[in-house]
mmCIF file of the N, C-alpha and C atoms, coordinates in Angstrom:
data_MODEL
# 
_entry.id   MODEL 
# 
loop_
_atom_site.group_PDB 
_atom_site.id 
_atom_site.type_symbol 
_atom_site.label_atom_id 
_atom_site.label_alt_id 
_atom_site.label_comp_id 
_atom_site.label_asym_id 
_atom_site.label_entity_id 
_atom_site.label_seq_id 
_atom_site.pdbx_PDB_ins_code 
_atom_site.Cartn_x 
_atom_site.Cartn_y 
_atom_site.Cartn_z 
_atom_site.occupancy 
_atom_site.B_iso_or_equiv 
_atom_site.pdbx_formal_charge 
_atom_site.auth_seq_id 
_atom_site.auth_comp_id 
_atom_site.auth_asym_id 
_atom_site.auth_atom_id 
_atom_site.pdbx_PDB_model_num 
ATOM 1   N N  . UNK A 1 1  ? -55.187 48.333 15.506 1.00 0.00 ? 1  UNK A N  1 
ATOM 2   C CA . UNK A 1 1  ? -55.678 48.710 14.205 1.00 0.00 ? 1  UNK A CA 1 
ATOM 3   C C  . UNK A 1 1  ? -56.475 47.564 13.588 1.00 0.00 ? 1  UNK A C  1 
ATOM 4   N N  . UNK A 1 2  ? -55.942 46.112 13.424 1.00 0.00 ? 2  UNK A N  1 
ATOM 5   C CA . UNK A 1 2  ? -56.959 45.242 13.068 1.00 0.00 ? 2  UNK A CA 1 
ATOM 6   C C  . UNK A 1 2  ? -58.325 45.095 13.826 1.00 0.00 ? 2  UNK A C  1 
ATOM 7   N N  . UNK A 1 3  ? -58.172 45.264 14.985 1.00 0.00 ? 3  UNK A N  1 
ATOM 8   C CA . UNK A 1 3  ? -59.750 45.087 15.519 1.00 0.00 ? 3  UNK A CA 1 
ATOM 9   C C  . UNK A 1 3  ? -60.686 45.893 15.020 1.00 0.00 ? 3  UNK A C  1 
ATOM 10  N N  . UNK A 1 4  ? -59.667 47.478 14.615 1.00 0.00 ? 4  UNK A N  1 
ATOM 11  C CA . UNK A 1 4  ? -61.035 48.333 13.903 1.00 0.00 ? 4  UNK A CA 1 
ATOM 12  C C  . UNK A 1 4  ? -60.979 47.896 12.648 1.00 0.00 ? 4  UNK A C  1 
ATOM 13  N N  . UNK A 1 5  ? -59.840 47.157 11.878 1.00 0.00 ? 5  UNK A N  1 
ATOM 14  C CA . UNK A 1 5  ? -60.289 46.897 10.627 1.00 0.00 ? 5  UNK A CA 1 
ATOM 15  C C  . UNK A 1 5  ? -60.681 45.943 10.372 1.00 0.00 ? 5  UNK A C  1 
ATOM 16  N N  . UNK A 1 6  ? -61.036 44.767 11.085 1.00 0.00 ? 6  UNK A N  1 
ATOM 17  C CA . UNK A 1 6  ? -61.203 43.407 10.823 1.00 0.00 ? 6  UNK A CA 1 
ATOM 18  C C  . UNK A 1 6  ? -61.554 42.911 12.091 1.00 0.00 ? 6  UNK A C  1 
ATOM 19  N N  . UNK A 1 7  ? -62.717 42.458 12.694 1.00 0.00 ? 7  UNK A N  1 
ATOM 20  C CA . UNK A 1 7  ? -62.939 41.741 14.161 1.00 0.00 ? 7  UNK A CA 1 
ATOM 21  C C  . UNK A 1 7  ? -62.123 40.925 13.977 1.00 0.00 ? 7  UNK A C  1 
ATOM 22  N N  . UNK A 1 8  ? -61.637 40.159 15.456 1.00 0.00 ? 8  UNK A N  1 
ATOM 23  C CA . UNK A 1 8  ? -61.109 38.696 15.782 1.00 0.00 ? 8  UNK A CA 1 
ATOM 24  C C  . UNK A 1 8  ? -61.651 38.026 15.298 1.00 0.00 ? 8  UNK A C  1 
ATOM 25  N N  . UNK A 1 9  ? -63.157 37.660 15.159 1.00 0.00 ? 9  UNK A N  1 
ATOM 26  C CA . UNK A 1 9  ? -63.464 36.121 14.824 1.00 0.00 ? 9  UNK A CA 1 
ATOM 27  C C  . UNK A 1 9  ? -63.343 36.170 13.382 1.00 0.00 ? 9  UNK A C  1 
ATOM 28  N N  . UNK A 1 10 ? -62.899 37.311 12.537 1.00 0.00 ? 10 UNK A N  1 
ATOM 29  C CA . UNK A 1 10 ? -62.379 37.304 11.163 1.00 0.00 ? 10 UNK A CA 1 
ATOM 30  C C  . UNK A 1 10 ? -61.245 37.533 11.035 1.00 0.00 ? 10 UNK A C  1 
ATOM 31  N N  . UNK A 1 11 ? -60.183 37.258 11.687 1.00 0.00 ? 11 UNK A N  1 
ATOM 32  C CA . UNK A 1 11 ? -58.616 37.004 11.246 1.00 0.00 ? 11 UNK A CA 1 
ATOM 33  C C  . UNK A 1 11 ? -58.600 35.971 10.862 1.00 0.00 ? 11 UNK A C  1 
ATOM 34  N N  . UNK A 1 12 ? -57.522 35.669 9.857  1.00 0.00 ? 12 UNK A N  1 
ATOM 35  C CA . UNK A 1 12 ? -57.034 34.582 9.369  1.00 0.00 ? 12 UNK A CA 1 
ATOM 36  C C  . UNK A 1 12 ? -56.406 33.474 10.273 1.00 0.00 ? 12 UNK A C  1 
ATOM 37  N N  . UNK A 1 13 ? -56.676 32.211 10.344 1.00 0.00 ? 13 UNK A N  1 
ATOM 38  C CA . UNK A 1 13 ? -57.259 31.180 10.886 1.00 0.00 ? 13 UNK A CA 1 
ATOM 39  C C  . UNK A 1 13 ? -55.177 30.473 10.916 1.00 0.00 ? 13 UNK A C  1 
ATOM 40  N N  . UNK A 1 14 ? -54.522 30.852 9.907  1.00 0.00 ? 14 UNK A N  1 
ATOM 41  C CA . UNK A 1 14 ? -53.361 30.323 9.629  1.00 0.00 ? 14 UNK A CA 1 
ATOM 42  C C  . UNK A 1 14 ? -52.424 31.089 10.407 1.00 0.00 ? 14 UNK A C  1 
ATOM 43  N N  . UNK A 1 15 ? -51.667 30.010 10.929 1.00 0.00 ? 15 UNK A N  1 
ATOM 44  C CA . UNK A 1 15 ? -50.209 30.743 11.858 1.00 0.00 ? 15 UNK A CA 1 
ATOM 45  C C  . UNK A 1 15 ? -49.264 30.171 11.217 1.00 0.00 ? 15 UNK A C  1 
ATOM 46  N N  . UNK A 1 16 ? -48.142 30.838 10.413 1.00 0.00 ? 16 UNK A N  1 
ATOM 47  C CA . UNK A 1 16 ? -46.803 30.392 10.057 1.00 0.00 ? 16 UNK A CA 1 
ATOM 48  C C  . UNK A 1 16 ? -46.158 29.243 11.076 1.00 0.00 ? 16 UNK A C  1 
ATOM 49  N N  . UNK A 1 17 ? -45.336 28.793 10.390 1.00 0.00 ? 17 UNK A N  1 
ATOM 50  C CA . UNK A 1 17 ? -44.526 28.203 11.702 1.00 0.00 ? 17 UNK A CA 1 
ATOM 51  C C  . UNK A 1 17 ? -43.404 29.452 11.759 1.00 0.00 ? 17 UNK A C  1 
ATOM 52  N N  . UNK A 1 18 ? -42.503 28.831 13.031 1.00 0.00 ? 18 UNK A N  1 
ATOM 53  C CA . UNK A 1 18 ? -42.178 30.023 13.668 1.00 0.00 ? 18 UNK A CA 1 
ATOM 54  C C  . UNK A 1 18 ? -40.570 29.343 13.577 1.00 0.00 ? 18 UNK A C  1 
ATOM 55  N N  . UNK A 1 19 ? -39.436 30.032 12.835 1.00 0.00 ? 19 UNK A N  1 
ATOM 56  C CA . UNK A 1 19 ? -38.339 30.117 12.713 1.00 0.00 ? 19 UNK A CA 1 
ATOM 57  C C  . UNK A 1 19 ? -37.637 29.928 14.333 1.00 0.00 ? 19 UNK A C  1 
ATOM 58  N N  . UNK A 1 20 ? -36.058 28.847 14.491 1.00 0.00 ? 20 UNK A N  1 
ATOM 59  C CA . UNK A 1 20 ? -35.184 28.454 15.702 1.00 0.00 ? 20 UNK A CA 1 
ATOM 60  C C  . UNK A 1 20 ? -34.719 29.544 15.226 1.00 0.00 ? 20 UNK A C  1 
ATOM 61  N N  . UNK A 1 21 ? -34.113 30.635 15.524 1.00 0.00 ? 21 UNK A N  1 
ATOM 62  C CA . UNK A 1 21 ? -33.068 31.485 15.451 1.00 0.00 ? 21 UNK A CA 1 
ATOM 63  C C  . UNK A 1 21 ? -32.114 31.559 15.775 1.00 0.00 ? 21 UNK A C  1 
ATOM 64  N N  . UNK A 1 22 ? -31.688 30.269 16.630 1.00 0.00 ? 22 UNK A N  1 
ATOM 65  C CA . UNK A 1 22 ? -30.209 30.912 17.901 1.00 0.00 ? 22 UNK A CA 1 
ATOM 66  C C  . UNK A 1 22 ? -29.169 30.303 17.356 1.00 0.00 ? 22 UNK A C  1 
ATOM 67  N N  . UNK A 1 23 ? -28.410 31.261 16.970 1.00 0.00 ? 23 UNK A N  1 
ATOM 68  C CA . UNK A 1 23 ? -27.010 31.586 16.567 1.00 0.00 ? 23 UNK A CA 1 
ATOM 69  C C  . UNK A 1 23 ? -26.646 30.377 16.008 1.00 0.00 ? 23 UNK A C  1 
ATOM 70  N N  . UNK A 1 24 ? -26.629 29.157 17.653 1.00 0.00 ? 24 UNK A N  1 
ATOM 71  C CA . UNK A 1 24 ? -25.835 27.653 17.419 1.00 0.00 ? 24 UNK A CA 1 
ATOM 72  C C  . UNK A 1 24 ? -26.539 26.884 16.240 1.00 0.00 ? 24 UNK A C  1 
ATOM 73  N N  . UNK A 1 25 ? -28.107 27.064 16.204 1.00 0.00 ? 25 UNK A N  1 
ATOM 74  C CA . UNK A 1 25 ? -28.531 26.133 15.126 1.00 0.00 ? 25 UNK A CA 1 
ATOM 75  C C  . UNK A 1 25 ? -27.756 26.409 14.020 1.00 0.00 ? 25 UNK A C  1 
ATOM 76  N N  . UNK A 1 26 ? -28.092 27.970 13.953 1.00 0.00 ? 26 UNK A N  1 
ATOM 77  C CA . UNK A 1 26 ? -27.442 28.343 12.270 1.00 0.00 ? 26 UNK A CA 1 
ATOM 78  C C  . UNK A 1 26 ? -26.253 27.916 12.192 1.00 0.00 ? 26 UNK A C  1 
ATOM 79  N N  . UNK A 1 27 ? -25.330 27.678 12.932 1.00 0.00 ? 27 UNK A N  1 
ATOM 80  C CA . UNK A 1 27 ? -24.061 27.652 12.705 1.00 0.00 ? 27 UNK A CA 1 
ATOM 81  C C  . UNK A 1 27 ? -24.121 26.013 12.759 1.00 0.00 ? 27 UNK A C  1 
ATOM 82  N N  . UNK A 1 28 ? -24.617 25.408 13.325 1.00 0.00 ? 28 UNK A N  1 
ATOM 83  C CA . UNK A 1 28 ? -24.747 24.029 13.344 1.00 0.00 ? 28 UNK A CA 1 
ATOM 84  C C  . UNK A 1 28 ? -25.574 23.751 11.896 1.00 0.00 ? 28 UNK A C  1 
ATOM 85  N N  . UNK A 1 29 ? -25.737 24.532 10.821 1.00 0.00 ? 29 UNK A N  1 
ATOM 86  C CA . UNK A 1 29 ? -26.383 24.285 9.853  1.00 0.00 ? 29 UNK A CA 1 
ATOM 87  C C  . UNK A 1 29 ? -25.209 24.930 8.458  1.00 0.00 ? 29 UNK A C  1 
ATOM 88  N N  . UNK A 1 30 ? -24.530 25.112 8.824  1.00 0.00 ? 30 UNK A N  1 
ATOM 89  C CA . UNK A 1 30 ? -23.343 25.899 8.748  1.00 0.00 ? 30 UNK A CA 1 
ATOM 90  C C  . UNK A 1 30 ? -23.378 25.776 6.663  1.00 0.00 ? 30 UNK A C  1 
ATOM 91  N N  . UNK A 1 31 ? -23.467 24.397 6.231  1.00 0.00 ? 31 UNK A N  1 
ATOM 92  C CA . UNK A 1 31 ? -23.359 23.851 4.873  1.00 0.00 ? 31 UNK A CA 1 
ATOM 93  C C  . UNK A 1 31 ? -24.590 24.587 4.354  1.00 0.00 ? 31 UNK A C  1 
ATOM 94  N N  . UNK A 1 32 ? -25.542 24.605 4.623  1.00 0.00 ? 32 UNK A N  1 
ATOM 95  C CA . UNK A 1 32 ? -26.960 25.389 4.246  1.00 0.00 ? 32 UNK A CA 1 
ATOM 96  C C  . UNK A 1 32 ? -26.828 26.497 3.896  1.00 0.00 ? 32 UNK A C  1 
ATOM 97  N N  . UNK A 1 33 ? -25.928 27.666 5.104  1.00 0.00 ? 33 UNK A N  1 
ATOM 98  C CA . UNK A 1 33 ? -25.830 28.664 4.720  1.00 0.00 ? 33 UNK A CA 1 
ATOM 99  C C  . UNK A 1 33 ? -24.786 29.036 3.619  1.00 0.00 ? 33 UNK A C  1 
ATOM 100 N N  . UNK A 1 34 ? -24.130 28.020 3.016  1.00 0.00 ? 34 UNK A N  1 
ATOM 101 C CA . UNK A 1 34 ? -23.126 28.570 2.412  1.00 0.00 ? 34 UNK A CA 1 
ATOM 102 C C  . UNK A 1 34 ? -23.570 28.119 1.156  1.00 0.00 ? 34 UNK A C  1 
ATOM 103 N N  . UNK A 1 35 ? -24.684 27.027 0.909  1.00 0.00 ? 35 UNK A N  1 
ATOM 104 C CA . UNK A 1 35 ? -25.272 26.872 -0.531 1.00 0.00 ? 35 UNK A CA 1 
ATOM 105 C C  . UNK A 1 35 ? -26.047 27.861 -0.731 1.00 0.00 ? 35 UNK A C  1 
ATOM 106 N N  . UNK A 1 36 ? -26.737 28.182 0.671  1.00 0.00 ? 36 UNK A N  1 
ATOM 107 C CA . UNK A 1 36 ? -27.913 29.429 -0.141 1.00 0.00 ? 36 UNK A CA 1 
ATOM 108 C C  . UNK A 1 36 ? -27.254 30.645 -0.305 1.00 0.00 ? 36 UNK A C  1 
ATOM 109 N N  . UNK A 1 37 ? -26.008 30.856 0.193  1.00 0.00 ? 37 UNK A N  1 
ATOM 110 C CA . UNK A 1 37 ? -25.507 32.714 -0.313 1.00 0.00 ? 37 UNK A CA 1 
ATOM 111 C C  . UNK A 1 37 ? -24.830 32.131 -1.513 1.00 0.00 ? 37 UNK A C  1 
ATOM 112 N N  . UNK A 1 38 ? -24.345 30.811 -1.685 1.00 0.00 ? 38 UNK A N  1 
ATOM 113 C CA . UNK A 1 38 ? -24.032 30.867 -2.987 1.00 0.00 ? 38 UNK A CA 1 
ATOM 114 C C  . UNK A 1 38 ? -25.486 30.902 -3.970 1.00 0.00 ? 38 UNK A C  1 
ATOM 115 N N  . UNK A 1 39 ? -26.302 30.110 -3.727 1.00 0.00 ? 39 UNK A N  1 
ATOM 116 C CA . UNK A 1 39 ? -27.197 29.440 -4.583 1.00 0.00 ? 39 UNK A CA 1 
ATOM 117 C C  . UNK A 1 39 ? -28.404 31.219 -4.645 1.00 0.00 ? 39 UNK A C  1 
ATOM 118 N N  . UNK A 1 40 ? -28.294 31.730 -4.293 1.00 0.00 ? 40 UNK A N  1 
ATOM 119 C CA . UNK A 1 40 ? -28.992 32.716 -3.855 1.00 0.00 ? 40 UNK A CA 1 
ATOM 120 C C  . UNK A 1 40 ? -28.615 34.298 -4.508 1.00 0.00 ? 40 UNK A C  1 
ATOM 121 N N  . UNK A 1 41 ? -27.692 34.537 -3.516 1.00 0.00 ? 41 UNK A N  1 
ATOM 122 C CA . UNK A 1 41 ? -27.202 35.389 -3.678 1.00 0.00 ? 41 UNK A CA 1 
ATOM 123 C C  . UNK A 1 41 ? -25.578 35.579 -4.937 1.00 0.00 ? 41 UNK A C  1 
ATOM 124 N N  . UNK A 1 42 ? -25.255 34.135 -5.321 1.00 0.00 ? 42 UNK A N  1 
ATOM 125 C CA . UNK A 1 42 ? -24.001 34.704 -5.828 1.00 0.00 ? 42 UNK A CA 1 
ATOM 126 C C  . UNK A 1 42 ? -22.740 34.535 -5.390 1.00 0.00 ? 42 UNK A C  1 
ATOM 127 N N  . UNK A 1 43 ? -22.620 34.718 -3.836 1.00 0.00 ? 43 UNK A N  1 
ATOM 128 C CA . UNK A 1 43 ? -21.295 34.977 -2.587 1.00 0.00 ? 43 UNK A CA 1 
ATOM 129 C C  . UNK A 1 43 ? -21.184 33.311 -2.005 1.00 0.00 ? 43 UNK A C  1 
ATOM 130 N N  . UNK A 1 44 ? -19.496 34.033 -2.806 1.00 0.00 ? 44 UNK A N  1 
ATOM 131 C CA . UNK A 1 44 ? -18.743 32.277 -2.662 1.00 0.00 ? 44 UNK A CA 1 
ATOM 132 C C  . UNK A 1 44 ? -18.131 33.429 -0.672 1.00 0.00 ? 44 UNK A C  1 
ATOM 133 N N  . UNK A 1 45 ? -18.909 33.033 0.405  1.00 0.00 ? 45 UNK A N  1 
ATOM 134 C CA . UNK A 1 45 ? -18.273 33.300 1.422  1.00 0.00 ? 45 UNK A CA 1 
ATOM 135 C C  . UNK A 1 45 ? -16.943 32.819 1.917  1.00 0.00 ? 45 UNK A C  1 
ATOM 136 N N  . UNK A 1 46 ? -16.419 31.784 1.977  1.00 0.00 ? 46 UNK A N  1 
ATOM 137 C CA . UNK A 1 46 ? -14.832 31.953 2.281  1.00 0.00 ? 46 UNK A CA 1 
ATOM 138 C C  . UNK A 1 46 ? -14.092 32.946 2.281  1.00 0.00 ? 46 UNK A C  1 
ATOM 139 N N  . UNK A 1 47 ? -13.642 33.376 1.141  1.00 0.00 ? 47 UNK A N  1 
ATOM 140 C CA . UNK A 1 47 ? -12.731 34.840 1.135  1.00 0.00 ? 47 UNK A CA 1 
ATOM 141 C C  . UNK A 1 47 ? -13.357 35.714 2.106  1.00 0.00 ? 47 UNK A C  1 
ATOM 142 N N  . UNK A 1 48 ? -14.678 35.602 1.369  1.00 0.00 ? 48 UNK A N  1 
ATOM 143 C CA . UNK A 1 48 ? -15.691 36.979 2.155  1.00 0.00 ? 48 UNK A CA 1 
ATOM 144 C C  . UNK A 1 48 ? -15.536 37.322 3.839  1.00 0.00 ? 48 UNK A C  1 
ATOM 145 N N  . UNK A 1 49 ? -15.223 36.094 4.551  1.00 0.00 ? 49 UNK A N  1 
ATOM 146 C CA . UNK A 1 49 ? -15.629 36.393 5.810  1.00 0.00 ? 49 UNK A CA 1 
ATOM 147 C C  . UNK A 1 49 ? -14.484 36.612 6.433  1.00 0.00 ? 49 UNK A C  1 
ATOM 148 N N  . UNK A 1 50 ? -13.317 37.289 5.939  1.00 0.00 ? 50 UNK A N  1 
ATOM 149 C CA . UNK A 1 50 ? -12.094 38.040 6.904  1.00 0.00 ? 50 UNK A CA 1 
ATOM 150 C C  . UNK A 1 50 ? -11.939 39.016 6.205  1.00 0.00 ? 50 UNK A C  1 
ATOM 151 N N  . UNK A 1 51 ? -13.080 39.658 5.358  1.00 0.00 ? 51 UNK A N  1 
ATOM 152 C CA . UNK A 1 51 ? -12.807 41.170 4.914  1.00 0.00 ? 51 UNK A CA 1 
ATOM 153 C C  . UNK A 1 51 ? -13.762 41.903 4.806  1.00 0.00 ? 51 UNK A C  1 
ATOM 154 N N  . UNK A 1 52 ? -15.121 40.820 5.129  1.00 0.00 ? 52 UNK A N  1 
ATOM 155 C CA . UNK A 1 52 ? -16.499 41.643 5.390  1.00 0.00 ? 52 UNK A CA 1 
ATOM 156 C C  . UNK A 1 52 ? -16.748 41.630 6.949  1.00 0.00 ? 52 UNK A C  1 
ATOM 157 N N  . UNK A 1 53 ? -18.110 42.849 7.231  1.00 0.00 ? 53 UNK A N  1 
ATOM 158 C CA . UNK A 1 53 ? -18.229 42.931 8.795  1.00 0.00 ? 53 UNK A CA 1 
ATOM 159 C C  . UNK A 1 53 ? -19.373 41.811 8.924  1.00 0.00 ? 53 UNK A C  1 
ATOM 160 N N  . UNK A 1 54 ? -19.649 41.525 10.668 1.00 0.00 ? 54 UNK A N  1 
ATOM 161 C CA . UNK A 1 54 ? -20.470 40.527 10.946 1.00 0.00 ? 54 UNK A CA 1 
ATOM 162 C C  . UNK A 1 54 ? -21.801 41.446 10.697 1.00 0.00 ? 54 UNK A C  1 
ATOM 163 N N  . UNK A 1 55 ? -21.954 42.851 10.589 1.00 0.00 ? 55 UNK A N  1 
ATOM 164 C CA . UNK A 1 55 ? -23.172 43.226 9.930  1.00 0.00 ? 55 UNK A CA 1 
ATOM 165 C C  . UNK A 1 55 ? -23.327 43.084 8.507  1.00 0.00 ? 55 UNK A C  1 
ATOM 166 N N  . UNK A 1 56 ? -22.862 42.921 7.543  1.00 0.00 ? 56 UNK A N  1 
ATOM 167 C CA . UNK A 1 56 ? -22.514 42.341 6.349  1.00 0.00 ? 56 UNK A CA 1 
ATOM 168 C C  . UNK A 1 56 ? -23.145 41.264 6.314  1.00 0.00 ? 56 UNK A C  1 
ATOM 169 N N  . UNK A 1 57 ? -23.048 40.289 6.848  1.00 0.00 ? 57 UNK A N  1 
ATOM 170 C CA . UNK A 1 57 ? -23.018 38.706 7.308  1.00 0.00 ? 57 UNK A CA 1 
ATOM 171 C C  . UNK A 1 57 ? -24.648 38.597 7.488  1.00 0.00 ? 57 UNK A C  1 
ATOM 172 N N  . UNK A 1 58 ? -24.843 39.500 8.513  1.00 0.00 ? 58 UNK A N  1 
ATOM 173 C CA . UNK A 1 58 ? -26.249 39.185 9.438  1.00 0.00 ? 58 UNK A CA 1 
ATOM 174 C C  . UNK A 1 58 ? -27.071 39.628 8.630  1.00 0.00 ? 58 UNK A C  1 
ATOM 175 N N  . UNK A 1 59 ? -26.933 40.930 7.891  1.00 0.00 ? 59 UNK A N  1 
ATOM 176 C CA . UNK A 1 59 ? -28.177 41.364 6.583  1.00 0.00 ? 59 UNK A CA 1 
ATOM 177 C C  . UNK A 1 59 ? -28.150 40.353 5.351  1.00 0.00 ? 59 UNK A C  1 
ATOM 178 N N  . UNK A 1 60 ? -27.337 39.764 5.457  1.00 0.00 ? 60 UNK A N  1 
ATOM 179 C CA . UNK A 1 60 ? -27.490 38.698 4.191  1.00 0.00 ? 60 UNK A CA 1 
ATOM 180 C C  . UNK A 1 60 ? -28.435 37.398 4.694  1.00 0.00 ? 60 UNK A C  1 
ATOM 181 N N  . UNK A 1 61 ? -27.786 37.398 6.267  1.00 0.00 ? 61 UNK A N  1 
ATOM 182 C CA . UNK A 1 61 ? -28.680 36.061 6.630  1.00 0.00 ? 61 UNK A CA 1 
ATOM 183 C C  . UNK A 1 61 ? -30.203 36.186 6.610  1.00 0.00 ? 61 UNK A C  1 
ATOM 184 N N  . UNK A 1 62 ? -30.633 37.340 7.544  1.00 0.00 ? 62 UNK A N  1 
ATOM 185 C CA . UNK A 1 62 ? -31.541 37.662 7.319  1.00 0.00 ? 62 UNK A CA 1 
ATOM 186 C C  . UNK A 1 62 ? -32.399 37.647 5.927  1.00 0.00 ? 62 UNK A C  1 
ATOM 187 N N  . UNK A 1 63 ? -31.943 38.398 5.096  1.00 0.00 ? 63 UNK A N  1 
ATOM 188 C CA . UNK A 1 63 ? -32.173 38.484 3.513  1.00 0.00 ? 63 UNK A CA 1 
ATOM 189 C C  . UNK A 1 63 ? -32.503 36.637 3.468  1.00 0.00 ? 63 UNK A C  1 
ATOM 190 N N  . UNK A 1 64 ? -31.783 35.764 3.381  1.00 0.00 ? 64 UNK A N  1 
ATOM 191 C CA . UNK A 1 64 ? -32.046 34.424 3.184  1.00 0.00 ? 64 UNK A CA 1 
ATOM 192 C C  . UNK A 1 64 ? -32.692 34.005 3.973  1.00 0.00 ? 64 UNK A C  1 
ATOM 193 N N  . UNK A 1 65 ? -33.437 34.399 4.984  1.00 0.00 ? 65 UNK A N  1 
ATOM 194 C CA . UNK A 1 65 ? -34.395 33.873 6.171  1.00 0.00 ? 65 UNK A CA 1 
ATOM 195 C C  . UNK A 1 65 ? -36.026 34.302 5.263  1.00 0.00 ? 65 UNK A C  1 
ATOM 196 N N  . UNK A 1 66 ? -35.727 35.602 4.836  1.00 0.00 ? 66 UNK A N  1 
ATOM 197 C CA . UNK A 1 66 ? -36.787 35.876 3.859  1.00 0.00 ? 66 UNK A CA 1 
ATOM 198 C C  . UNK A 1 66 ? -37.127 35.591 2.980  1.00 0.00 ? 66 UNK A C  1 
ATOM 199 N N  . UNK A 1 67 ? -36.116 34.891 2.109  1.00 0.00 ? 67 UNK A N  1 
ATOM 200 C CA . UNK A 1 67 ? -36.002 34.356 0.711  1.00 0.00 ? 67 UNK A CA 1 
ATOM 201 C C  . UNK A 1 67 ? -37.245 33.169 1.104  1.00 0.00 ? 67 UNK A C  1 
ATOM 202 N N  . UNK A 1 68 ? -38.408 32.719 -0.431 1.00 0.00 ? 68 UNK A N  1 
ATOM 203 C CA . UNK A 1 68 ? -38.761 31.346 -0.503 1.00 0.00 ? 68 UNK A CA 1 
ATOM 204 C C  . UNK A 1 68 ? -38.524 30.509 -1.119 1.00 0.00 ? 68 UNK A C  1 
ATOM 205 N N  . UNK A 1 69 ? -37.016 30.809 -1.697 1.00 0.00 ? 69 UNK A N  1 
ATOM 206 C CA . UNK A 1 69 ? -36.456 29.321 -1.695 1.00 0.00 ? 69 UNK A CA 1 
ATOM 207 C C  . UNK A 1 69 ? -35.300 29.073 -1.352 1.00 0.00 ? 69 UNK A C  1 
ATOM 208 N N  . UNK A 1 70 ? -35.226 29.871 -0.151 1.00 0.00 ? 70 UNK A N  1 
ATOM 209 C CA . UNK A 1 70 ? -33.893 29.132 1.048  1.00 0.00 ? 70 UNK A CA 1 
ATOM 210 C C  . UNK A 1 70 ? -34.372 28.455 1.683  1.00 0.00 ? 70 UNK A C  1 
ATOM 211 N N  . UNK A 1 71 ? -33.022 27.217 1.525  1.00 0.00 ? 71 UNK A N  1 
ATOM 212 C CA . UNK A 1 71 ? -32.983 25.975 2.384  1.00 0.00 ? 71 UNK A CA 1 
ATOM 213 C C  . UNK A 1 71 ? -32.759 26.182 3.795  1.00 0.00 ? 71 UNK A C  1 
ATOM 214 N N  . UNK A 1 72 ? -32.288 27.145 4.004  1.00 0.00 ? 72 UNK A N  1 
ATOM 215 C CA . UNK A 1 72 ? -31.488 27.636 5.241  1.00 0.00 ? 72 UNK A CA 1 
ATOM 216 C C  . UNK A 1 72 ? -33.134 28.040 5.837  1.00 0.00 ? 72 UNK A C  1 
ATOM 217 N N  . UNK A 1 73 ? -34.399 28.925 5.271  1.00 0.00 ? 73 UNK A N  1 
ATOM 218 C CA . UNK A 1 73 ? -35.355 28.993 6.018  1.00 0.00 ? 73 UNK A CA 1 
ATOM 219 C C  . UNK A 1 73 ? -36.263 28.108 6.092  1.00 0.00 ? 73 UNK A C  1 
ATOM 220 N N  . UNK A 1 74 ? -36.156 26.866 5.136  1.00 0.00 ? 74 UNK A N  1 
ATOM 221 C CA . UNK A 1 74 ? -36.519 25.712 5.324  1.00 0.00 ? 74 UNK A CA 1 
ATOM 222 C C  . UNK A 1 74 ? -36.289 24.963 6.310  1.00 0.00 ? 74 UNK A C  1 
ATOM 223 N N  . UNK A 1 75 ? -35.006 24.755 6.422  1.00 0.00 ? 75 UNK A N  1 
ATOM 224 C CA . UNK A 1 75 ? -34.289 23.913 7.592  1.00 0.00 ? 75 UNK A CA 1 
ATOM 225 C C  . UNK A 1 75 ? -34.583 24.125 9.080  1.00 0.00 ? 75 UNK A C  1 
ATOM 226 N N  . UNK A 1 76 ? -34.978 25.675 9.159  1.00 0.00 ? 76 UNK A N  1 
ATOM 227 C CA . UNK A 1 76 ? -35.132 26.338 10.559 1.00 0.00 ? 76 UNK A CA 1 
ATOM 228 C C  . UNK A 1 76 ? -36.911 26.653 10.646 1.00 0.00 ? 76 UNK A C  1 
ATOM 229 N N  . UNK A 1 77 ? -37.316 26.553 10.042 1.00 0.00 ? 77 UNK A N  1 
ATOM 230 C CA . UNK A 1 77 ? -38.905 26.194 9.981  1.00 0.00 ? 77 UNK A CA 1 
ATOM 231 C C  . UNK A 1 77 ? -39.415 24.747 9.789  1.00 0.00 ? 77 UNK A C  1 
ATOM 232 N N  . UNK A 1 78 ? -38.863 23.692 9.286  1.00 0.00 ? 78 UNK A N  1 
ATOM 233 C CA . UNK A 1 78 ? -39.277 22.619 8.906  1.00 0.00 ? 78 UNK A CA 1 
ATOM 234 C C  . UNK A 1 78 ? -40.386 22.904 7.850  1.00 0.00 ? 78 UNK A C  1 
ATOM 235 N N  . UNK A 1 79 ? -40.255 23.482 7.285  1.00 0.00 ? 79 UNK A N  1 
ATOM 236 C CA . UNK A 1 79 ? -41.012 23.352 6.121  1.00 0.00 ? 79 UNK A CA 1 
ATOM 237 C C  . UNK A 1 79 ? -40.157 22.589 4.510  1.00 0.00 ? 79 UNK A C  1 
ATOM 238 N N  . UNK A 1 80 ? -40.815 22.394 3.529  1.00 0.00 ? 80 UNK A N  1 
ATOM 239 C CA . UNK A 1 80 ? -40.343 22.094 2.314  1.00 0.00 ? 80 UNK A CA 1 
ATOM 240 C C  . UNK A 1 80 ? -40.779 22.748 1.836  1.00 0.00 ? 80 UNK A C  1 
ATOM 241 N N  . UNK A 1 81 ? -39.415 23.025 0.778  1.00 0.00 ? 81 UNK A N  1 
ATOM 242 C CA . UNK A 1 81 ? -39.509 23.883 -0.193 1.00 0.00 ? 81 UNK A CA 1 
ATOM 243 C C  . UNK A 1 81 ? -40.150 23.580 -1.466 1.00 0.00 ? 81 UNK A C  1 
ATOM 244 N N  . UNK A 1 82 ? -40.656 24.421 -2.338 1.00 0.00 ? 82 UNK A N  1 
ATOM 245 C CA . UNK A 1 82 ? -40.706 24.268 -3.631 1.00 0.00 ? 82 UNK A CA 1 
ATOM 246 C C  . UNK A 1 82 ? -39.744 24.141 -4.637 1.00 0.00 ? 82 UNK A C  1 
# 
């Protein structure tokens, strides 16, 4: 669809950087994720995580992978935040 709507040599010139995803980083980042569902979302997780499901868990992470001003998608992009 872009080629009919836009040639190649007119796409945008900028590539994101590109998010580590695997499991161990995040969890090896473990303090990050628990400021940004607090700092973010609200959710003091402790209690949360022996009465919510790991799909529970994963739509939130996600949700904070999207967020622009999670540290948590900072940390895994190397970017800085605002």
């Amino acid at each position: 669809m872009r080629r009919w709507y836009n040639p190649e040599h007119m796409a945008p010139r900028y590539k994101p950087a590109e998010m580590n995803l695997e499991w161990d980083r995040i969890f090896d980042s473990w303090i990050v994720v628990e400021l940004d569902f607090h700092a973010i979302w609200g959710i003091d997780l402790e209690p949360l995580l022996h009465v919510r499901s790991f799909r529970w868990f994963r739509l939130r992470l996600i949700g904070l992978l999207g967020h622009p001003h999670s540290k948590l998608k900072a940390l895994l992009t190397q970017e800085v935040p605002d």
